[in-house]
C-alpha positions in Angstrom: 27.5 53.6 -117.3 24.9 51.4 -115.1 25.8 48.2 -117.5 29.5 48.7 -117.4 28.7 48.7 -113.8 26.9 45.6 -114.3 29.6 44.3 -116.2 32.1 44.3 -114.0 30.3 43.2 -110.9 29.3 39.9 -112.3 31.6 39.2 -115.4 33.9 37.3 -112.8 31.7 35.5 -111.7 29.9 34.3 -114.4 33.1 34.0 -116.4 33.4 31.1 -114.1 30.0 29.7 -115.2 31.0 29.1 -118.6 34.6 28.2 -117.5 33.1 25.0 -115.8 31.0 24.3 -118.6 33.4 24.3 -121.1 37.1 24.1 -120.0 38.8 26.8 -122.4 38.5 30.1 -121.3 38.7 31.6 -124.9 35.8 30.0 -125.2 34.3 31.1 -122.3 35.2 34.5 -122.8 33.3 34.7 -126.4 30.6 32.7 -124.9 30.7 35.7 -121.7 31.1 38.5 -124.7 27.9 36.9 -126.5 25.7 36.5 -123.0 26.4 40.4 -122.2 25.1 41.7 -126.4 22.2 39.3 -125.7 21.7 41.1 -122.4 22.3 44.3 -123.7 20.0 44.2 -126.6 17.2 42.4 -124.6 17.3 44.1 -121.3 14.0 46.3 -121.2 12.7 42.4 -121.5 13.8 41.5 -118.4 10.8 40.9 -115.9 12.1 41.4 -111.9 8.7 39.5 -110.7 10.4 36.2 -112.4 13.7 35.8 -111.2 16.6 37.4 -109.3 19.1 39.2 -111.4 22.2 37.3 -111.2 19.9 34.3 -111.3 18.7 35.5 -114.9 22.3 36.7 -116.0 23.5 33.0 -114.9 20.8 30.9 -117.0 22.0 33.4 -119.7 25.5 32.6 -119.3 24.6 28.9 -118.3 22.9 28.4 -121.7 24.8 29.7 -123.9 27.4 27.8 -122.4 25.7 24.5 -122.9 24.7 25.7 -127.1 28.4 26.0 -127.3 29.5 23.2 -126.3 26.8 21.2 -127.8 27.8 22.7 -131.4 31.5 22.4 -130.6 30.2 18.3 -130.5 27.6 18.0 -133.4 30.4 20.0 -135.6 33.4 17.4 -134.5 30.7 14.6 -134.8 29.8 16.4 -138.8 33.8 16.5 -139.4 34.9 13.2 -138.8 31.8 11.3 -140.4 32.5 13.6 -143.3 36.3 12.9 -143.4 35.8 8.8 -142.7 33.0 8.8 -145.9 34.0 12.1 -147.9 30.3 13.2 -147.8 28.3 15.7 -146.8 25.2 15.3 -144.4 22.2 17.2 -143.5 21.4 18.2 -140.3 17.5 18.1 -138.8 17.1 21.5 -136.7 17.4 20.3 -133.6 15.1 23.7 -132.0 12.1 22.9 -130.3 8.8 23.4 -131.8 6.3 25.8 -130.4 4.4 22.6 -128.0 8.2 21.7 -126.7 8.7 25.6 -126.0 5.4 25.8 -124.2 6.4 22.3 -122.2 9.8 24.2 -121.1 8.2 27.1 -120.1 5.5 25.4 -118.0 8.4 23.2 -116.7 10.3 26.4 -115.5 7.5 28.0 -114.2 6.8 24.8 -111.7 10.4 24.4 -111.1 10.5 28.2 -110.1 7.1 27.8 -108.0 9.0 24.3 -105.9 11.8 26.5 -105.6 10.2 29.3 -103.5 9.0 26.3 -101.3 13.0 25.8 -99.9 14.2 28.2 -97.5 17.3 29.4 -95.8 20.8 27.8 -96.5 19.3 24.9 -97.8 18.4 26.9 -101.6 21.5 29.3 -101.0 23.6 26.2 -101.1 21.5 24.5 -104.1 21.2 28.0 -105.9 25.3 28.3 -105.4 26.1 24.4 -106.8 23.3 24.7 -110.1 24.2 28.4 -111.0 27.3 29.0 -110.0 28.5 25.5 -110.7 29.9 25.0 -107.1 31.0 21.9 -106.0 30.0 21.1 -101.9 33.5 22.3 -101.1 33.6 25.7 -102.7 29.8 26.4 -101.7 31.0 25.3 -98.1 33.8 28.0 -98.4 31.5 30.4 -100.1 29.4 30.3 -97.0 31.3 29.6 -94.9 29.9 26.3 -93.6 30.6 23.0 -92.7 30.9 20.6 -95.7 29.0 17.6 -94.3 25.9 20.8 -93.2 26.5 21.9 -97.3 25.7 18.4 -98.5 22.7 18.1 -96.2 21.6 20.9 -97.4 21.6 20.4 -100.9 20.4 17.2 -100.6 17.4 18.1 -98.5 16.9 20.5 -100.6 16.6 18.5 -104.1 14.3 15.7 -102.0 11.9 18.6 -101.3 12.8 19.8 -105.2 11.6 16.3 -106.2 9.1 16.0 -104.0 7.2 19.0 -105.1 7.7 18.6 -109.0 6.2 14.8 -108.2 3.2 16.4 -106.6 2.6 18.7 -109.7 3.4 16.2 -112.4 
């Protein structure tokens, strides 16, 4: 009952997620479908002290968004060069190695650490255009704000984004 609930209070919204990503909402709907099993079968995993929930179900939705559409490419890429020669190529993995998984997640722990440095509508406007895949006029409408205020706002707050990942790199 508590994840249909779940279910049906974000599934709209994070329908739209993958919608922007990938342009075909069949797609997006197995890409959605796929996002709530992983969910489902990885939820006592989920750690509140690390990120909001819809933040976490967005990256979720965000990502598998992005592996789609990158296959959709590599296997379009793998069809024509095998149709223009008639062979057959292998594929390197392409997964990162345990040092490139340790990078990433010393990466998002610094990029989570810069973001808890930006306060107010200046992170609810960047949180709304990188999850939620806003542009400045829907996160305006969202919030009911001034456009020109929106892109300040984001802009601001990627400078102090920047700034903060320069001071730690």
């Amino acid at each position: 009952m508590a994840f249909r609930r779940l279910y049906e209070a974000t599934a709209p919204s994070l329908l739209g997620v993958a919608l922007r990503i990938l342009r075909q909402r069949e797609r997006a709907e197995d890409v959605l479908q796929d996002a709530f099993v992983n969910i489902w079968n990885r939820a006592s995993g989920y750690q509140a002290a690390l990120s909001q929930p819809m933040t976490c179900l967005t990256a979720i939705v965000r990502n598998r968004a992005l592996d789609e559409l990158r296959s959709s490419a590599r296997h379009a890429a793998e069809s024509l060069a095998d149709e223009e020669t008639g062979t057959t190529h292998d594929i390197e993995d392409a997964s990162p190695g345990p040092q490139a998984l340790l990078e990433q997640a010393g990466d998002a722990l610094a990029i989570r650490d810069c973001l808890d440095e930006i306060e107010g509508p200046q992170r609810q406007c960047l949180a709304l255009a990188f999850y939620q895949g806003l542009s400045h006029a829907e996160v305006a409408a969202h919030i009911g704000s001034p456009i020109g205020s929106v892109k300040g706002w984001i802009r601001r707050a990627l400078d102090k984004l920047k700034r903060c990942l320069d001071r730690l790199a």
